[in-house]
C-alpha positions as CSV (number, residue, x, y, z in Angstrom):
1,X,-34.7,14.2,-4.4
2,X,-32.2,15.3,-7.0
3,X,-31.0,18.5,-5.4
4,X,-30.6,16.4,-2.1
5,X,-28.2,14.2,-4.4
6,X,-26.5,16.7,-6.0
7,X,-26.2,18.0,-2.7
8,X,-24.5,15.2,-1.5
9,X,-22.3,14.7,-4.5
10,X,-20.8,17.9,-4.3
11,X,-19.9,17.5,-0.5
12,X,-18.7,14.0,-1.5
13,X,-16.5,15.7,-4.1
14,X,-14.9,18.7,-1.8
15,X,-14.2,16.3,1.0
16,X,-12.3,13.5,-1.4
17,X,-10.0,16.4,-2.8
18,X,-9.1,18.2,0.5
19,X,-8.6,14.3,2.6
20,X,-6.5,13.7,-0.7
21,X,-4.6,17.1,-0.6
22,X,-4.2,16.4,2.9
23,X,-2.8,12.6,2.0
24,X,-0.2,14.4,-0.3
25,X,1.3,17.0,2.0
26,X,1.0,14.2,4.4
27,X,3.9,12.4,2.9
28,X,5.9,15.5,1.7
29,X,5.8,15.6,5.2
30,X,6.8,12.5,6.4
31,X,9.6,11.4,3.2
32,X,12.1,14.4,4.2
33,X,11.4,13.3,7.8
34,X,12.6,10.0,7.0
35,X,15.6,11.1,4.7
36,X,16.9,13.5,7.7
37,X,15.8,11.1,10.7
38,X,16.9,7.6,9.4
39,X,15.8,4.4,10.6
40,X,17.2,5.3,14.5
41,X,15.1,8.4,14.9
42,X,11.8,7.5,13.0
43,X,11.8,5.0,15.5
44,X,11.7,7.9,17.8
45,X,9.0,9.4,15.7
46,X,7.4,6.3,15.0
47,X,7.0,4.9,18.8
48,X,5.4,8.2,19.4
49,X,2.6,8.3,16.9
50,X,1.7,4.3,18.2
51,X,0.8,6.1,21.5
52,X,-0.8,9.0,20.1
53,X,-3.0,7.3,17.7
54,X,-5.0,5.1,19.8
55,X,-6.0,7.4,22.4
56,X,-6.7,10.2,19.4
57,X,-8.9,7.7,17.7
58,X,-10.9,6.7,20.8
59,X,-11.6,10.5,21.7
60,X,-12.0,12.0,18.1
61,X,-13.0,9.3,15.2
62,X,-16.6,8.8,16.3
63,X,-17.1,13.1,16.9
64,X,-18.2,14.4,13.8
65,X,-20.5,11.7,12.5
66,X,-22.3,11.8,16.2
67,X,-22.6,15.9,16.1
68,X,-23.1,15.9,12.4
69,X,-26.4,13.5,12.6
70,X,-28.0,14.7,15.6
71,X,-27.5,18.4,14.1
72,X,-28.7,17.1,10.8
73,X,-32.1,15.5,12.3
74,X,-32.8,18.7,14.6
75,X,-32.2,20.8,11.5
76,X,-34.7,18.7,9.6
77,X,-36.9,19.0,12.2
78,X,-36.6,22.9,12.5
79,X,-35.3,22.5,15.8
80,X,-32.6,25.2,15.7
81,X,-32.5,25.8,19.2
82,X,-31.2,22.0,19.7
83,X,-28.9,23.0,17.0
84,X,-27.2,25.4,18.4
85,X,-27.3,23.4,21.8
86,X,-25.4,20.4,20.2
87,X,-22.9,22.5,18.9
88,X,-22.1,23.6,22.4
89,X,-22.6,21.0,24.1
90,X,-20.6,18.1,21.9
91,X,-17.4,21.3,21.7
92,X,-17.5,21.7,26.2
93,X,-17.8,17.5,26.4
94,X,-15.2,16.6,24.0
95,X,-12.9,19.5,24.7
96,X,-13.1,17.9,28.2
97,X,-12.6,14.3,26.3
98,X,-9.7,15.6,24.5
99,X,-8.2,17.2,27.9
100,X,-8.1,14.1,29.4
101,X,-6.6,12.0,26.4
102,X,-3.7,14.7,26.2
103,X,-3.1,14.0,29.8
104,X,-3.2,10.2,29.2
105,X,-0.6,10.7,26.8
106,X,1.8,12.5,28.8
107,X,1.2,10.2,31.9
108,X,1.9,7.4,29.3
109,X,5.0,9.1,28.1
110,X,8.4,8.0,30.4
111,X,6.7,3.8,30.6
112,X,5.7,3.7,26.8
113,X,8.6,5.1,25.9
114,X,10.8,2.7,28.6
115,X,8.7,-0.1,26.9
116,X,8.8,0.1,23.6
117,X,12.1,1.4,22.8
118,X,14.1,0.5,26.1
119,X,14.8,4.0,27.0
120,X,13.7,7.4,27.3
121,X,14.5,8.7,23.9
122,X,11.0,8.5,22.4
123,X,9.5,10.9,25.6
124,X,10.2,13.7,24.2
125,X,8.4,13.5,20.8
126,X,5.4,11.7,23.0
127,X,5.2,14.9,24.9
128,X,5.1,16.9,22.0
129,X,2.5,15.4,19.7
130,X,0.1,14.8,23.2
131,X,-1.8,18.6,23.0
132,X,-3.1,17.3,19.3
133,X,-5.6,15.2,21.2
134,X,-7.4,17.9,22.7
135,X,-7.0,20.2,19.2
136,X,-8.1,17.4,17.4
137,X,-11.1,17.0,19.4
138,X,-12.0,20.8,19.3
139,X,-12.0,20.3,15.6
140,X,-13.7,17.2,15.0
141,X,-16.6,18.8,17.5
142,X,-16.7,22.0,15.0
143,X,-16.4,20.0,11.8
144,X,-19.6,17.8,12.9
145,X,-21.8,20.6,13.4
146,X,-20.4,22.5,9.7
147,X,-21.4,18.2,7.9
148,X,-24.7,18.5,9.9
149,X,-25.6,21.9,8.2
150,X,-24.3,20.2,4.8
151,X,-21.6,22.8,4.6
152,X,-18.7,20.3,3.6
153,X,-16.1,23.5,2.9
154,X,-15.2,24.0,6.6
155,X,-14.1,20.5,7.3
156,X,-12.2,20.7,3.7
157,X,-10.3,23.8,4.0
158,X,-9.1,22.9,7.7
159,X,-8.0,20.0,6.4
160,X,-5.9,21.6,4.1
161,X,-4.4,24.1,6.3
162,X,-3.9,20.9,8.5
163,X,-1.7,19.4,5.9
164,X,0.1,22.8,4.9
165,X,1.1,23.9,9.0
166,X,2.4,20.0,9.6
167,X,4.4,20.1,6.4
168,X,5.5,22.9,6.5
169,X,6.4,23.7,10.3
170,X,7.5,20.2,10.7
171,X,10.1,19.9,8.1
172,X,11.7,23.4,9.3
173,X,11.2,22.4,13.0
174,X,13.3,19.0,12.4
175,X,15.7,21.0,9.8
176,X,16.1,23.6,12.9
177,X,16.8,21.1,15.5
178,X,19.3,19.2,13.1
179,X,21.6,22.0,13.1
180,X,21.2,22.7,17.0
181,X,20.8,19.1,18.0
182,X,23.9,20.1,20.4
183,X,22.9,23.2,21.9
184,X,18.7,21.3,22.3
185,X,20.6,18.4,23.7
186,X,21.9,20.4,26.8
187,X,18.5,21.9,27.8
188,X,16.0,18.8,27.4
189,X,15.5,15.8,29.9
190,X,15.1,12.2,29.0
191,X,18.1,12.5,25.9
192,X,20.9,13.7,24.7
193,X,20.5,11.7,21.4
194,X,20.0,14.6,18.9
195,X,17.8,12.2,16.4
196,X,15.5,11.9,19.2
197,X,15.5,15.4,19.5
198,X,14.7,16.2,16.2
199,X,12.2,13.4,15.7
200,X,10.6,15.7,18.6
201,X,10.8,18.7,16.7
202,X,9.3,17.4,13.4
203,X,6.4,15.8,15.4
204,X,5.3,18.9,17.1
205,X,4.3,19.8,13.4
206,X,1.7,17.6,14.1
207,X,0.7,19.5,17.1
208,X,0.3,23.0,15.4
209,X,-1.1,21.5,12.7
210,X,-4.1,21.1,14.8
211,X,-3.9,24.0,16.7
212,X,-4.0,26.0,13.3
213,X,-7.5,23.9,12.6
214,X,-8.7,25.4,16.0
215,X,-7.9,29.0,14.8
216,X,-9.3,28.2,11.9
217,X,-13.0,27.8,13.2
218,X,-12.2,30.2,15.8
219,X,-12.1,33.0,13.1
220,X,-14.6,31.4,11.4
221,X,-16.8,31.4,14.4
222,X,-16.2,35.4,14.7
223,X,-17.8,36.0,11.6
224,X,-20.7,34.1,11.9
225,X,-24.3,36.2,13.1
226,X,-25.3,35.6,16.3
227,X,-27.7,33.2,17.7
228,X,-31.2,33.5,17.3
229,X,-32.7,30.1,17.2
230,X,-35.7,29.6,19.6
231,X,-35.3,27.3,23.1
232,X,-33.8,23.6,22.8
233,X,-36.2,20.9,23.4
234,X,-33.5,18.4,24.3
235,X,-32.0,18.8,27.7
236,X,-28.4,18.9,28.2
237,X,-27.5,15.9,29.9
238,X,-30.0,13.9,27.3
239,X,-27.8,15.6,24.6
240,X,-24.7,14.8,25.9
241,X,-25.8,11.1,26.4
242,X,-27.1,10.8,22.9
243,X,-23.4,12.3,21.6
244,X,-21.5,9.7,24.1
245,X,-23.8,6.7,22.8
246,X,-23.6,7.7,19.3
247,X,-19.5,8.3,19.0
248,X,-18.5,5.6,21.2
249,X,-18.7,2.4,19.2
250,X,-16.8,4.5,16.0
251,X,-14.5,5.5,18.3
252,X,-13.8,1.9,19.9
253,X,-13.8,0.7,15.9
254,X,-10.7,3.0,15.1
255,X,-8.8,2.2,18.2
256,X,-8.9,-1.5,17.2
257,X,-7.5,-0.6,13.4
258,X,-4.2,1.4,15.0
259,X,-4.0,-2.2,16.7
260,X,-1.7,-3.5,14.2
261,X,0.7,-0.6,14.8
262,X,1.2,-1.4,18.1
263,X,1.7,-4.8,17.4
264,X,4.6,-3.9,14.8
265,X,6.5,-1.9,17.3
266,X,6.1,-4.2,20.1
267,X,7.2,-7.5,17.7
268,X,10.0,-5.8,15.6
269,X,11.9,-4.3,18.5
270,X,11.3,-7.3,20.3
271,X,12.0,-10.2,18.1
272,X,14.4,-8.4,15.6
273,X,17.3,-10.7,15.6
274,X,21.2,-9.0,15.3
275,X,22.3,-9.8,11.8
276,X,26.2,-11.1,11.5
277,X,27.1,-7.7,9.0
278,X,25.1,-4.8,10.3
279,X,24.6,-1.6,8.3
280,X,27.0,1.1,8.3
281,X,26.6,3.6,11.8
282,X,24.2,1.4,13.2
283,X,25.7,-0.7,16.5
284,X,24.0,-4.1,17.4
285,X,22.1,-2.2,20.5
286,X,20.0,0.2,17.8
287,X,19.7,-2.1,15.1
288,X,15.9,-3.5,16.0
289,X,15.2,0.5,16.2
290,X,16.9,0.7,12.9
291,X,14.6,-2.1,11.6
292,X,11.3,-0.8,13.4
293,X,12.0,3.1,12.5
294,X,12.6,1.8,8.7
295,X,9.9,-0.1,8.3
296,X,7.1,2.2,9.6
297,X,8.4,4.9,8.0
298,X,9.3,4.0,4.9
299,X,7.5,1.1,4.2
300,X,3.8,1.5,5.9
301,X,4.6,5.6,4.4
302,X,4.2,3.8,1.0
303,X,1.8,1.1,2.0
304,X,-1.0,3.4,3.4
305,X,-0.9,6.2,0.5
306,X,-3.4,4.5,-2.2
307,X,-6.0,2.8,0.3
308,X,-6.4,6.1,1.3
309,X,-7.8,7.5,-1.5
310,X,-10.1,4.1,-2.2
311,X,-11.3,4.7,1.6
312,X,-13.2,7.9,0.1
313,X,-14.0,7.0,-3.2
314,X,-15.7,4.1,-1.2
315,X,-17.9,6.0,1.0
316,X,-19.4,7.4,-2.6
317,X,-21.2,3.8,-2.3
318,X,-22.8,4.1,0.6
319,X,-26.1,6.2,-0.1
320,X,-26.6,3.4,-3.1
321,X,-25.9,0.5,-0.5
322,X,-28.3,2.5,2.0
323,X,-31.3,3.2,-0.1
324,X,-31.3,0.1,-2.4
325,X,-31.4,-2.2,0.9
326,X,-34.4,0.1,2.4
327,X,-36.0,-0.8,-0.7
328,X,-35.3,-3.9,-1.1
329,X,-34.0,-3.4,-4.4
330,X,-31.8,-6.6,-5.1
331,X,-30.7,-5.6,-8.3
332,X,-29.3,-2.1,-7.2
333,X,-28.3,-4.0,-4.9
334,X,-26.0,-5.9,-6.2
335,X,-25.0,-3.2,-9.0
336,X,-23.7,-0.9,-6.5
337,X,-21.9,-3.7,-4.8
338,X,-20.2,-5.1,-7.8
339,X,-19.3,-1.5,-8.8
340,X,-17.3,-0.2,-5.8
341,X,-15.6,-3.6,-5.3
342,X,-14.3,-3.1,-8.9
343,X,-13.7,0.1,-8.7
344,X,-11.3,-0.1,-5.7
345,X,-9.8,-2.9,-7.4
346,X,-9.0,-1.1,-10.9
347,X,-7.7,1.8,-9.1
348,X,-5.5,-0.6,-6.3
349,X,-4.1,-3.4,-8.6
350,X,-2.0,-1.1,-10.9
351,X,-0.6,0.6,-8.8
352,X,0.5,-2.4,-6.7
353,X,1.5,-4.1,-9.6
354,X,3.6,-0.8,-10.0
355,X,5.2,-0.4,-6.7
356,X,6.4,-4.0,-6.9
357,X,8.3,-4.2,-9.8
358,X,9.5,-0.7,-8.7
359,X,10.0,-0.6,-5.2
360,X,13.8,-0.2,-5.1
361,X,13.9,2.7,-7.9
362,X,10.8,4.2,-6.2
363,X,12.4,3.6,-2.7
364,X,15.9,5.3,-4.2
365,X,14.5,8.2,-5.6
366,X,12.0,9.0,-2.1
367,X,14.6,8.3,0.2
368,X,18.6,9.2,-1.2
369,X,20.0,9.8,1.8
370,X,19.0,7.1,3.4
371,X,20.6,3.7,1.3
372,X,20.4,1.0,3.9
373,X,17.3,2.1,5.5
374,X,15.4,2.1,1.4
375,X,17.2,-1.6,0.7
376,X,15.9,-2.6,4.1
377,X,12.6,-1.4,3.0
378,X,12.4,-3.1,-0.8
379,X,11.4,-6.5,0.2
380,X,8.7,-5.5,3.1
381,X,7.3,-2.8,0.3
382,X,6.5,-6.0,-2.3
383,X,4.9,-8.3,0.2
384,X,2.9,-5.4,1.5
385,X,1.4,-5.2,-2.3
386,X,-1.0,-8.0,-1.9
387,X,-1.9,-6.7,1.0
388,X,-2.7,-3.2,0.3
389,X,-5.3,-4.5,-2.4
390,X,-7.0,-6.3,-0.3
391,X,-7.4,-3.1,2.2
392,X,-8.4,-1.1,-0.5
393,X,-11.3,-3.7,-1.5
394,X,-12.1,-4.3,2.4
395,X,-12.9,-0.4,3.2
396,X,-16.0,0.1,1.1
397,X,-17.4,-3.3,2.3
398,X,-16.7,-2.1,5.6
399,X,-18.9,0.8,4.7
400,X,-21.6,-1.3,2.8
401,X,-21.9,-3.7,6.4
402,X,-23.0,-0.6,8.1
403,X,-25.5,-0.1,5.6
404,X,-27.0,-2.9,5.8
405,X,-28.0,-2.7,9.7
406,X,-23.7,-4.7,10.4
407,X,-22.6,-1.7,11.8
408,X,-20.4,-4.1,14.6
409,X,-19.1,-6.5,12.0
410,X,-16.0,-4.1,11.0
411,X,-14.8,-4.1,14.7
412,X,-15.5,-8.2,15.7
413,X,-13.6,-8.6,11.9
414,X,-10.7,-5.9,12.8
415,X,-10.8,-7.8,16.5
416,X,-10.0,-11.0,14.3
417,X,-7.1,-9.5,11.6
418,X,-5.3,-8.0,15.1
419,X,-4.8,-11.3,16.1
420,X,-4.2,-12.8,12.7
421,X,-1.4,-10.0,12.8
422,X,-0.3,-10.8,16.4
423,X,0.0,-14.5,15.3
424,X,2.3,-13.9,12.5
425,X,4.7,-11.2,13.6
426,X,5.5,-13.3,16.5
427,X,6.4,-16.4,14.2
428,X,7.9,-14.7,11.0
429,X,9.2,-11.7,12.2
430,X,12.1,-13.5,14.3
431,X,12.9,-15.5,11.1
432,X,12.2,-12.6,8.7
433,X,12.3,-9.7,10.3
434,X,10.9,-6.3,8.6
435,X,10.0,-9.2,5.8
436,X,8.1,-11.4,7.8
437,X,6.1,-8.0,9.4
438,X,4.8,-7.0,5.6
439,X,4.0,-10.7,5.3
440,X,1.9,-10.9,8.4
441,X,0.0,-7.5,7.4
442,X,-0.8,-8.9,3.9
443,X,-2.4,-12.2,5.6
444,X,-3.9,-10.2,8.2
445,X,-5.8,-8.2,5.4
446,X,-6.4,-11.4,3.7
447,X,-8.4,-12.1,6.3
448,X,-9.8,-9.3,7.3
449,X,-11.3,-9.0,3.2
450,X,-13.1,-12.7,3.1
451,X,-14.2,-12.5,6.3
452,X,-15.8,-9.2,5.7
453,X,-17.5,-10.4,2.3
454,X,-18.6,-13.5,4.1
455,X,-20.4,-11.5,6.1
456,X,-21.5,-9.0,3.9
457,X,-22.8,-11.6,1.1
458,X,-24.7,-13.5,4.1
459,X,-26.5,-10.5,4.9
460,X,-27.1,-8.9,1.3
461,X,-27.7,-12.3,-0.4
462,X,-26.0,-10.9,-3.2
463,X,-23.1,-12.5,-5.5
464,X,-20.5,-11.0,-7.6
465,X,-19.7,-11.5,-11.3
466,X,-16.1,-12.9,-10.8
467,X,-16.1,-12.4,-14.9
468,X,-14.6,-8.4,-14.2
469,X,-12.4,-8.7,-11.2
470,X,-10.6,-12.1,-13.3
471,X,-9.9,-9.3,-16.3
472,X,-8.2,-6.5,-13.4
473,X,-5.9,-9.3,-11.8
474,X,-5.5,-10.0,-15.7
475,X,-4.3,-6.5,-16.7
476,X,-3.1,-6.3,-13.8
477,X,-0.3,-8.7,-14.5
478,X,0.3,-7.8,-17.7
479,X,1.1,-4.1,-16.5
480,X,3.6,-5.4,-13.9
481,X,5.4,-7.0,-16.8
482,X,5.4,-4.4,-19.0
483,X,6.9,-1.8,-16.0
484,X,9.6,-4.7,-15.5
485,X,10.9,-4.1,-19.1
486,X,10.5,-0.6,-19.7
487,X,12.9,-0.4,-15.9
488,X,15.0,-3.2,-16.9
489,X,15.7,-1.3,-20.3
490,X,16.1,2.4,-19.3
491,X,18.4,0.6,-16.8
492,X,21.0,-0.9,-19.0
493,X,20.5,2.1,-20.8
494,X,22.3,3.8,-17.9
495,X,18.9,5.9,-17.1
496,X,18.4,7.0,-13.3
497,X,15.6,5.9,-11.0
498,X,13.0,8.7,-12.3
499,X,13.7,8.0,-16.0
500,X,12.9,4.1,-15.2
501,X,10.2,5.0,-12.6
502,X,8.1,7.4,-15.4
503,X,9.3,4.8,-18.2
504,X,8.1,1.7,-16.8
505,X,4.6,3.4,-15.2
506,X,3.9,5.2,-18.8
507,X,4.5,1.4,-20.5
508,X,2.8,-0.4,-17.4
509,X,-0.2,1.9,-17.2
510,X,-1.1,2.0,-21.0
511,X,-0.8,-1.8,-21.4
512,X,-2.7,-1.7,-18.3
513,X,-5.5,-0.1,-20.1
514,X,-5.7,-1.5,-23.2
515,X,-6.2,-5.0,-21.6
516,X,-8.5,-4.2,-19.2
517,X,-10.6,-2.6,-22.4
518,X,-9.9,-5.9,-24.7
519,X,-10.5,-8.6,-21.5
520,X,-13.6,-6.8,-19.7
521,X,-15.1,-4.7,-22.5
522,X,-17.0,-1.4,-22.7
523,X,-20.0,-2.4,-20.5
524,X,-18.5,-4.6,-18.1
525,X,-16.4,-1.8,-16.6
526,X,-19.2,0.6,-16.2
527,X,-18.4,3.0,-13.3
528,X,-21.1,5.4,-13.7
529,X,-24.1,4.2,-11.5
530,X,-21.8,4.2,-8.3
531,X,-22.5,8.1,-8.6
532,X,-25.7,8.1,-10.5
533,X,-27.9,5.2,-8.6
């Protein structure tokens, strides 16, 4: 039992530092983007990724954990014939999956683009990004089989070379089509607007991105000895069922979460309202482009970094969750609950508190070529705070609900937060605009957070010690008025936005955590049976 842990711990480990390394060259991806594109053409960009990510997620998110259990339980079993035969057979069936979805982008190219953006300048970066469906599917099937065989360093290191190819190839393919913007313009349908064109360029990063993932097992493939597991028990067609019924409802799950995407680029552009004094070099007919392109990628760029990291340190939970509810073990129960709640929460509330008070020297510094889009962003960026905390704290009870036997809650909840969403971009965006978008995500996760520990306390029967979580809002505060001085100084000082922004997060983080220490204590804060239940 504690090899099998170890095990686990050490696949945990590799997969949380590659998603993360992946996360990084994710933005130094997308913040150049931004900085060359502008508001106008990450619209472009942005518009194209809405209609890419739902049709990925329905074809790829539920892959891997599908292949990767049924190959684990034939493996366990010593059936390495059905093994080798759900390799195959999940790589032919979702290769044919991922076909399809690339074709349903394309098809969806020319009205998507005519929809959301009123023209046809978003088709070609549509075009572009739609092969990644059918690469991304390839992979996922190849990664399942690797997590199956608990062999976590596949998945890791093509998620690295993922995030290396699509910074990388993406930031010289926009840079490239910058400086021929002209010359591209003359040759490709749909626009002559060079942004558009670029925005193209940088996205089809994202394509070979995932095309180098394919090589990737491709080589690795090569190198492996060839098959000599006995006959498969499992049929084919019984196999392929299992792998439809099994990756279907995960899939469904992550279309419904890229649901408030869509909703921001439908509500934006539409209910933008033309201010009286628009930003320089943007005309009245671009402006709700201006606003949309700004806000997702700037201010969603910023939002989405630290829940990422708190999604994986959250799955760490879920083998406690799993086995103490098996057991019945209330009181591991519980411990394991309370600890990855507050765990999320002391890593989330800092740096929220730290993005707030900072958000126009953090925005400055990201994004110098682009003034008005980064002023644009400063308010949206400190209503989305709230917000992202509450994300942060939603994802590992999202993954405690499937371990206790909810495993539909997260989607009927998600389901209910789209709606929430729907609801207020279409009341405060008109009013508010990019502002009243960040406010309607931070309700939306509001919601989506109580409604998920409703139902997860109803079906644990377990409470929380408020005591802890009362101490990190606490700190929490006291950090963001520590960062507040230490800027506010270094500024009258005449210090530039790094000084301020490595000032005020040094002052901020220490007070941070010597308050946490004095308020909670030593044994309160106790983070170690997450990893050693």
């Amino acid at each position: 039992m504690a090899l099998k842990k170890q095990n686990f711990l050490k696949g945990s480990v590799i997969l949380m530092l590659s998603a993360a390394a992946a996360k990084l060259l994710g933005a130094i991806f997308r913040i150049p983007l931004t900085n060359m594109l502008g508001g106008a053409g990450m619209s472009c960009f942005s518009c194209a990724y809405t209609v890419f990510l739902p049709v990925y997620a329905l074809t790829t998110a539920g892959i891997s954990s599908a292949s990767a259990r049924m190959t684990a339980e034939c493996r366990a079993l010593g059936l390495d014939g059905d093994v080798q035969r759900i390799r195959r057979v999940s790589f032919i069936l979702f290769s044919a999956f991922g076909l399809a979805g690339s074709g349903a982008v394309i098809l969806l190219a020319v009205p998507f683009s005519l929809w959301s953006c009123g023209s046809y300048e978003a088709v070609p970066a549509i075009l572009m990004i739609s092969p990644a469906v059918l690469f991304g599917c390839m992979t996922a099937s190849e990664r399942g089989y690797y997590e199956g065989l608990s062999n976590m360093y596949p998945t890791a290191v093509s998620q690295t070379i993922e995030g290396f190819i699509k910074a990388g190839a993406g930031i010289a393919l926009c840079v490239c089509a910058v400086h021929n913007g002209e010359r591209l313009a003359a040759v490709i349908p749909w626009t002559d607007d060079t942004r558009s064109i670029a925005a193209a360029a940088g996205i089809l990063g994202v394509t070979l991105s995932s095309l180098g993932a394919v090589v990737f097992f491709a080589v690795l493939k090569l190198f492996q000895p060839g098959n000599t597991a006995g006959k498969p028990i499992k049929s084919r067609k019984s196999t392929a069922s299992e792998l439809l019924r099994t990756s279907f409802p995960a899939g469904l799950s992550a279309v419904v979460t890229n649901l408030t995407a869509i909703i921001d680029m439908w509500t934006i552009i539409a209910c933008t309202q033309i201010p009286d004094r628009l930003p320089a070099g943007v005309s009245s007919a671009d402006y709700p482009q201006f606003v949309y392109g700004s806000f997702a990628g700037i201010a969603l760029t910023i939002f989405n970094l630290v829940p990422s990291v708190t999604n994986m340190l959250g799955k760490g939970v879920i083998p406690v969750i799993t086995g103490a509810w098996a057991a019945g073990d209330g009181v591991s129960l519980r411990r394991g609950t309370q600890q990855a709640l507050l765990t999320a929460a002391v890593l989330s509330v800092p740096c929220a508190a730290g993005l707030a008070v900072l958000a126009p020297q953090v925005l400055a510094f990201l994004f110098p070529e682009r003034t008005a889009e980064a002023e644009l962003c400063v308010m949206p960026v400190r209503l989305l705070m709230p917000g992202m905390v509450m994300l942060c704290l939603a994802y590992p009870v999202f993954g405690m609900l499937q371990s206790t036997g909810k495993p539909a809650a997260p989607l009927k909840i998600m389901l209910i937060g789209a709606g929430v969403k729907l609801a207020g971009n279409l009341l405060l965006v008109p009013a508010m605009g990019a502002d009243g978008a960040a406010a309607a995500t931070t309700i939306c996760y509001a919601v989506i957070l109580f409604s998920a520990l409703a139902a997860y306390f109803r079906q644990a029967g377990v409470r929380l010690d408020i005591l802890p979580f009362a101490a990190v809002l606490y700190s929490g505060g006291m950090c963001m008025g520590a960062a507040y001085l230490a800027a506010d100084l270094t500024s009258r000082g005449g210090a530039g936005a790094l000084v301020q922004i490595v000032s005020a997060a040094a002052a901020g983080g220490m007070l941070y955590i010597v308050c946490l220490w004095l308020a909670a204590g030593r044994k309160t804060l106790n983070f170690r049976g997450v990893a050693g239940e």
